[in-house]
C-alpha positions in Angstrom: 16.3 -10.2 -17.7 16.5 -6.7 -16.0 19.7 -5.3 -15.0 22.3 -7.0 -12.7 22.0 -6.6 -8.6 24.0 -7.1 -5.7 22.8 -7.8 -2.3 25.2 -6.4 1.0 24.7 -8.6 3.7 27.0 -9.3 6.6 27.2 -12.4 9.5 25.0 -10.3 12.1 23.5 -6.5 12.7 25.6 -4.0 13.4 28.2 -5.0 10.9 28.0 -1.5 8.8 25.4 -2.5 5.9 23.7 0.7 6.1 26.9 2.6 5.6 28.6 0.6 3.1 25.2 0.4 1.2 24.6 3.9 1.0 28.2 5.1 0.6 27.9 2.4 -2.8 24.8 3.7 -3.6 25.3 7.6 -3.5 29.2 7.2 -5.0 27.6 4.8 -8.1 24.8 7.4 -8.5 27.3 10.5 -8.9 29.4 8.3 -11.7 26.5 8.2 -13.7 25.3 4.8 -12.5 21.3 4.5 -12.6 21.6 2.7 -9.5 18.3 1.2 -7.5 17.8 0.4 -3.8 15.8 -2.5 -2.4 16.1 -3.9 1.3 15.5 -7.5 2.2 13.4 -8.1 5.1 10.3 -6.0 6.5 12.5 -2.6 7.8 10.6 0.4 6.5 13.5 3.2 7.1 16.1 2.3 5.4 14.2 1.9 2.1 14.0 6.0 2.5 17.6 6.6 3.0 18.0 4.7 -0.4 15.7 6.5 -2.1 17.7 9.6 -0.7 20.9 8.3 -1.7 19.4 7.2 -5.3 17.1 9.8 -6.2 14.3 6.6 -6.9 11.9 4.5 -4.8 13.3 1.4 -2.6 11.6 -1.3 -2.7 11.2 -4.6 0.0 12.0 -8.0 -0.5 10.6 -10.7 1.9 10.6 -13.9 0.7 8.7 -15.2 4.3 5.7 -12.1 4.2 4.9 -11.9 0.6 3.7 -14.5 -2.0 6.2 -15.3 -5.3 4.2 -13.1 -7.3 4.4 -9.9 -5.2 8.2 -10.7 -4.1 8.7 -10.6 -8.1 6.5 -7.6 -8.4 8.4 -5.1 -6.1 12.2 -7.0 -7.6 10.8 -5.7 -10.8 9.9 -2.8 -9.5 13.6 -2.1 -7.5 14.6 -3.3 -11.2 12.9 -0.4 -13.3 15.6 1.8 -15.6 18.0 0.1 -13.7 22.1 0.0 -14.0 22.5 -1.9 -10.9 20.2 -2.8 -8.1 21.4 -2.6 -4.9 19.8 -4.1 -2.1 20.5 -4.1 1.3 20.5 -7.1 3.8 18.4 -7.3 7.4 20.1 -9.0 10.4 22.6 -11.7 9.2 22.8 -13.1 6.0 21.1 -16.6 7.0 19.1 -15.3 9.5 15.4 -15.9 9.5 12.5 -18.0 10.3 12.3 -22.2 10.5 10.2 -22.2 7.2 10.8 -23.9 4.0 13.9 -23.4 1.4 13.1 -19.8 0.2 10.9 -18.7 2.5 12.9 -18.1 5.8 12.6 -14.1 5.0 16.5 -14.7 5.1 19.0 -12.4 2.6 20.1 -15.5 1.3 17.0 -16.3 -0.3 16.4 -12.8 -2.3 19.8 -13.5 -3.4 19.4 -17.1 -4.3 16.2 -15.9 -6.1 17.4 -13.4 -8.4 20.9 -14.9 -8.4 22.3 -11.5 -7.2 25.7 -12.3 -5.7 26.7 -11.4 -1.9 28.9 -8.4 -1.0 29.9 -9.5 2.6 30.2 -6.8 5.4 32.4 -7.8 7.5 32.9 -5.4 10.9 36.7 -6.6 11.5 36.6 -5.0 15.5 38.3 -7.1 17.8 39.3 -9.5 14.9 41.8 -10.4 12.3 42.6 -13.6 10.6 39.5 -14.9 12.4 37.3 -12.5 10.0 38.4 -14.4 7.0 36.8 -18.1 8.9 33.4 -16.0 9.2 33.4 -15.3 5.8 34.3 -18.7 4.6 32.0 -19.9 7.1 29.0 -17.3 5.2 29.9 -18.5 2.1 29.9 -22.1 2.7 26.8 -22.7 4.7 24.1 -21.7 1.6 24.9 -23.0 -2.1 22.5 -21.5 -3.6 24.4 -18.1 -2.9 27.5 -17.0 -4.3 29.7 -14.1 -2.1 31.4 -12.1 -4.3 33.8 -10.8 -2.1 34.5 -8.8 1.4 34.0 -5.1 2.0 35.5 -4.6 6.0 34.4 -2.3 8.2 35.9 -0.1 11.2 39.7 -0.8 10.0 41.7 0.2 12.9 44.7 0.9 11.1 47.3 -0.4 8.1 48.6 -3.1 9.8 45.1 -4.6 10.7 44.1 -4.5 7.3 47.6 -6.8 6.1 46.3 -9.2 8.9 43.0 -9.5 7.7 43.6 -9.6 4.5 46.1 -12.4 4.9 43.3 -14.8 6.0 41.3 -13.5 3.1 43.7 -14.9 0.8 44.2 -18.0 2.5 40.2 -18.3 1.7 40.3 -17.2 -1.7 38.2 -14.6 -1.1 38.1 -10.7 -2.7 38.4 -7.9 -0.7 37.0 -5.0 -3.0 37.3 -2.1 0.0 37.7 -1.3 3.4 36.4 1.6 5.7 38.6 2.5 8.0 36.6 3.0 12.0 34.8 6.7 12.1 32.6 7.2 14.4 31.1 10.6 12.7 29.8 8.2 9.7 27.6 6.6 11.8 23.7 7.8 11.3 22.0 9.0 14.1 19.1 6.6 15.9 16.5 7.3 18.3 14.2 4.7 21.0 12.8 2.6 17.6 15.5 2.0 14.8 17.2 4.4 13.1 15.6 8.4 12.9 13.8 8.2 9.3 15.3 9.7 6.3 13.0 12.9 6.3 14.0 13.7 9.8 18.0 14.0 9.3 18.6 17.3 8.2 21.9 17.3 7.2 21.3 14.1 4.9 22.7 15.2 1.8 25.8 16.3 3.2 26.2 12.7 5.0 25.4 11.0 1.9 27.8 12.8 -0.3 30.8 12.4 2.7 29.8 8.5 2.0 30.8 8.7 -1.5 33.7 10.5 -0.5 34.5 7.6 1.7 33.5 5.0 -0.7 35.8 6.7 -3.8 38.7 6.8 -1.3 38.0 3.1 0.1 36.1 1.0 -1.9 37.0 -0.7 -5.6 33.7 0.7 -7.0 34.7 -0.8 -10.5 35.3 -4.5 -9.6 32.1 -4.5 -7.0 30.4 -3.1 -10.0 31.7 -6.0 -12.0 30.8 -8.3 -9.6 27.2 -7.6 -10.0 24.9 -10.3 -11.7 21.4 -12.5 -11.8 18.2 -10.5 -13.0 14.4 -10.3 -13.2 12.1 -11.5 -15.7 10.3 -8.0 -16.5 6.9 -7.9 -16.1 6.7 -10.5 -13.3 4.3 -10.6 -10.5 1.4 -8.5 -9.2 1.2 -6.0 -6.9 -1.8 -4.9 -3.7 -5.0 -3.7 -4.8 -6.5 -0.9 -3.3 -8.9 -0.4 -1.0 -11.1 2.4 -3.2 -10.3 4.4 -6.1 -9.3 7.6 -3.8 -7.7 7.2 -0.7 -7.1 9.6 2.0 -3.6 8.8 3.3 -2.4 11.1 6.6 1.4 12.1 5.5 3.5 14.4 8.0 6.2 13.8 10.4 3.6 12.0 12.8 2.8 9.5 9.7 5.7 9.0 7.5 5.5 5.5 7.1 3.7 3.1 4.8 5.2 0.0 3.1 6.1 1.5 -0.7 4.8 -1.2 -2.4 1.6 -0.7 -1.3 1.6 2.7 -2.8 3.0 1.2 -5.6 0.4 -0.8 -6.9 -2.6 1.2 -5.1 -1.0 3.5 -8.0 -0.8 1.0 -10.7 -4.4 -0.2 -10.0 -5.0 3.8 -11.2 -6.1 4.9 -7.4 -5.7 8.1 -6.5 -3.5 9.0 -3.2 -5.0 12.3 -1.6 -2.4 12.8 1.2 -3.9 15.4 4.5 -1.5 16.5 7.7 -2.9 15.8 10.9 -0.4 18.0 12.4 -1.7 20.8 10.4 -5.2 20.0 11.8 -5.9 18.9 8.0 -9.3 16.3 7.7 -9.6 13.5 5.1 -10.9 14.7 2.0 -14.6 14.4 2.1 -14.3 12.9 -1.2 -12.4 10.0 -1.0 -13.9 6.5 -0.5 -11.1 5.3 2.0 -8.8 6.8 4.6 -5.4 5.4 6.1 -3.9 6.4 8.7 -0.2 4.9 8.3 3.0 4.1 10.9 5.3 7.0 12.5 6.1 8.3 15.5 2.9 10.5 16.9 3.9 9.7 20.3 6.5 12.7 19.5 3.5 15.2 18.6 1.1 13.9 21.2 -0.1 17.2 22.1 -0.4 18.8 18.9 -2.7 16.0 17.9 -4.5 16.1 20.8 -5.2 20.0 20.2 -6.4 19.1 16.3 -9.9 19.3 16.6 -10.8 19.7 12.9 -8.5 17.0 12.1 -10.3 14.8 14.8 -13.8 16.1 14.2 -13.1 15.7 10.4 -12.0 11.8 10.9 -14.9 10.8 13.3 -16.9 12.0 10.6 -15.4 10.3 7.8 -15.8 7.1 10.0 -19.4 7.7 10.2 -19.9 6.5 6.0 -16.6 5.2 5.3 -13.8 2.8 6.2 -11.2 4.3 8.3 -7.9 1.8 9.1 -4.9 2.8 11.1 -1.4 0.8 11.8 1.0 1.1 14.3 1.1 4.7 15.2 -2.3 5.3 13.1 -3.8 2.6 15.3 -2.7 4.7 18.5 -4.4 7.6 16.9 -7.7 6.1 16.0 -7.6 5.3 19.8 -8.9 7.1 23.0 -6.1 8.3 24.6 -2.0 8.1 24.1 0.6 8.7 27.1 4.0 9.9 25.7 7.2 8.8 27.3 7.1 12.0 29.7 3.9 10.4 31.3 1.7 13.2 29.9 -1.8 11.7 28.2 -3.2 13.4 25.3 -6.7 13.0 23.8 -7.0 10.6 20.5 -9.6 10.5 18.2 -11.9 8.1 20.4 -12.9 5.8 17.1 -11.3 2.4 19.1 -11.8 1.5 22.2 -7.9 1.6 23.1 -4.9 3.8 25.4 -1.9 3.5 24.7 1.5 4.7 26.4 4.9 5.0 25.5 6.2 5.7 29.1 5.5 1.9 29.9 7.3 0.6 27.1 7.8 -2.8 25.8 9.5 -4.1 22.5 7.1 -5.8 20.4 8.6 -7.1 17.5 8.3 -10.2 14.5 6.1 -10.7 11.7 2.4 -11.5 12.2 0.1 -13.5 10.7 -3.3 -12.4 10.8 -6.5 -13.9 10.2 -9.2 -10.9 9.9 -12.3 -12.0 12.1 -14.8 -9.5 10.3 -14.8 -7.8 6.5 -13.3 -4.5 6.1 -11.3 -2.3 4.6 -8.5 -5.0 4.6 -10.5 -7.8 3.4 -13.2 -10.0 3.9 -14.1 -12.7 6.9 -11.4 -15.0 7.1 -8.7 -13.3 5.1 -5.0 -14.5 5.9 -3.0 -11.5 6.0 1.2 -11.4 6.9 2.2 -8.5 8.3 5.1 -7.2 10.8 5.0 -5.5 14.3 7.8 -3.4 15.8 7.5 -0.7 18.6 7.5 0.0 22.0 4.4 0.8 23.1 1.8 -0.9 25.5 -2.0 -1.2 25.5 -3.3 0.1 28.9 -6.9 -0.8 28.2 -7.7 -4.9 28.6 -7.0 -6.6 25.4 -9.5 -7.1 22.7 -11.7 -10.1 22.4 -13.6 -12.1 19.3 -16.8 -9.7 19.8 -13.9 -6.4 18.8 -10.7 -7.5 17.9 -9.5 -7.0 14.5 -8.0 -10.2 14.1 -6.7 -13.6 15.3 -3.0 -13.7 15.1 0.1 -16.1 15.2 3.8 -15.7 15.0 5.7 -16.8 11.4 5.9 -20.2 13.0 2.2 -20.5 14.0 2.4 -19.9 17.6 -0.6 -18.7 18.7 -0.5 -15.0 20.0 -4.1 -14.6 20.7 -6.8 -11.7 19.3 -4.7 -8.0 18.0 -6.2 -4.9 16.6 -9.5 -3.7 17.4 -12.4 -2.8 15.2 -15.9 -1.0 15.5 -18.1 0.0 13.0 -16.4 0.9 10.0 -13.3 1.8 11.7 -10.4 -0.9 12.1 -6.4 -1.0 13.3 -3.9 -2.7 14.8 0.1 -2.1 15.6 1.4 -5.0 12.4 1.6 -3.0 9.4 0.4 -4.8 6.3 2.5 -6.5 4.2 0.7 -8.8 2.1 -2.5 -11.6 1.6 -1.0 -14.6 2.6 -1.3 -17.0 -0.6 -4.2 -19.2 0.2 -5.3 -17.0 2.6 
């Protein structure tokens, strides 16, 4: 078995995982600890704050979007060299999808899974004895989990901590640390989750007042202690890639792409040939693939718009070889995109799509796709699970069987009609890629 993990959950969002994960991670990390990340759920930004607090990769866990094999792939993975993994809950600890035992995408069911035990956040606002019935009541509702005890958060002062704690014991149940409330912990956020690791310039110096915090506030020995469960090594199989060199666009515009994909487009020997778009960079003319991945261009509309070699060099790319964008790639493969001050900038023109960010509405939840065409992706009738979250709208009319990419449903197999567009060898759509579904 690989080395011990811990997964930090909490009843609901907004309880202070984030913080409490990367105060632990960074204050294990400067003791010495070769301490990993990995985040449960689809989220794609925290996994780079771990790997900033870490110094290593973070990995996801999703027991609904990926098949056994790949969930055990990336767990190894997260597991590599590893002292202690780490990985951080999504949402509440239960919370998921009406699916099977161990596939909900819950945190329960990586912890189950790997038999990592539970450190439960618990944001104590507004509460006191009653904290201590929520954790019971976290505890108590899955058996296959074990919580190993309570870290609080935003501790309004001495007393409230004796309060809470009293109920705590009354329960049984370890309290290994508390954070006291401050508000100039919190990390900054932006229109769509949190602004992304690379963006936050004073990083570092966060991270390290987080160990600070978690030295002065958490029992870092007895949570370490608490640690358990394991991976088989060498479990699992990662993506394969689309061709053996890949042009990938990487800049502030494109920053995000699922790291286990890279992963095992890297273990299958591919090479990754990254180009800026923002520095009017084209795809390498020698690569046999190009990817355009998720971000936030709506931020440097114009300065894609004014790329012309970029956009001349990727309209001729398309014209041999595949071309697939997601999310914001997919809004740059298209014909036009409005940014939120109403302004429209010229796209590349290879789909037939507009899209604005000044009409916005959230589109979020996992898809699951079923491609209509072969592509870069895959071939006819490939079941593919991915996951959708922004805020943009399509003002052109929605694609049909003749162009769409794909036919899609939501994790429960409500229909939600055609998504993504495709034309020649050019394809995208706004769900970024997780995985083949198994018998897909």
């Amino acid at each position: 078995m690989s080395a011990p993990g811990l997964v930090v959950a909490a009843p609901r969002s907004g309880s202070g995982k984030t913080t409490v994960t990367l105060a632990l991670m960074r204050a294990l990390r400067r003791r010495g600890v070769a301490v990993r990340g990995a985040k449960c759920g689809p989220d794609y930004i925290d996994p780079a704050f771990h790997a900033a607090a870490t110094g290593h990769p973070s990995l996801n866990l999703d027991s609904f979007a990926m098949p056994d094999a790949l969930l055990d792939a990336c767990a190894g993975l997260a597991s590599r060299e590893a002292g202690l993994v780490v990985a951080e809950g999504s949402m509440g600890l239960h919370d998921g999808i009406v699916a099977g035992e161990g596939r909900t995408g819950a945190n329960a069911d990586i912890a189950a899974r790997y038999g990592w035990p539970v450190l439960l956040v618990l944001d104590v606002s507004g509460a006191a004895q009653s904290a201590a019935a929520v954790a019971l009541g976290c505890a108590a509702y899955d058996p296959r989990i074990r919580v190993a005890g309570v870290v609080l958060n935003k501790v309004a002062s001495p007393r409230h901590r004796r309060l809470v704690e009293a109920g705590l014991r009354r329960i049984g149940m370890p309290l290994l640390g508390a954070f006291p409330r401050e508000a100039g912990l919190v990390l900054p956020e932006r229109h769509l989750g949190l602004v992304q690791a690379g963006e936050t310039a004073d990083l570092e110096a966060r991270l390290d007042r987080l160990a600070d915090l978690a030295e002065a506030s958490l029992d870092l020995d007895a949570i370490r202690a608490a640690a358990g469960g394991g991976v088989y090594p060498g479990a699992g199989a990662l993506p394969r890639p689309p061709a053996q060199r890949i042009a990938v666009a990487r800049d502030a515009a494109f920053s995000f792409l699922y790291p286990h994909m890279l992963a095992g487009w890297h273990a299958a020997g591919a090479e990754i040939v990254p180009f800026s778009p923002l520095a009017d960079e084209a795809p390498e003319a020698t690569c046999g693939a190009c990817w355009l991945p998720g971000g936030y261009p709506e931020l440097h509309a114009g300065r894609l718009g004014a790329a012309e070699r970029f956009r001349e060099g990727l309209r001729a790319f398309a014209r041999t070889r595949p071309v697939h964008g997601e999310c914001g790639g997919y809004m740059v493969l298209g014909e036009s995109l409005e940014d939120a001050d109403g302004v429209t900038h010229p796209m590349v023109g290879l789909l037939p799509v507009a899209t604005s960010y000044a009409k916005r509405r959230l589109h979020l939840g996992y898809r699951v796709a079923r491609l209509l065409d072969g592509g870069l992706l895959g071939p006819a009738g490939a079941r593919l699970i991915g996951h959708e979250f922004h805020y943009a709208s399509e003002l052109t009319p929605a694609p049909g069987a003749e162009n769409a990419l794909a036919q899609v449903t939501d994790a429960e197999g409500q229909p939600l009609g055609f998504a993504g567009h495709r034309r020649e060898r050019v394809t995208g759509s706004f769900f970024h890629l997780i995985a083949e579904a198994e018998g897909g």
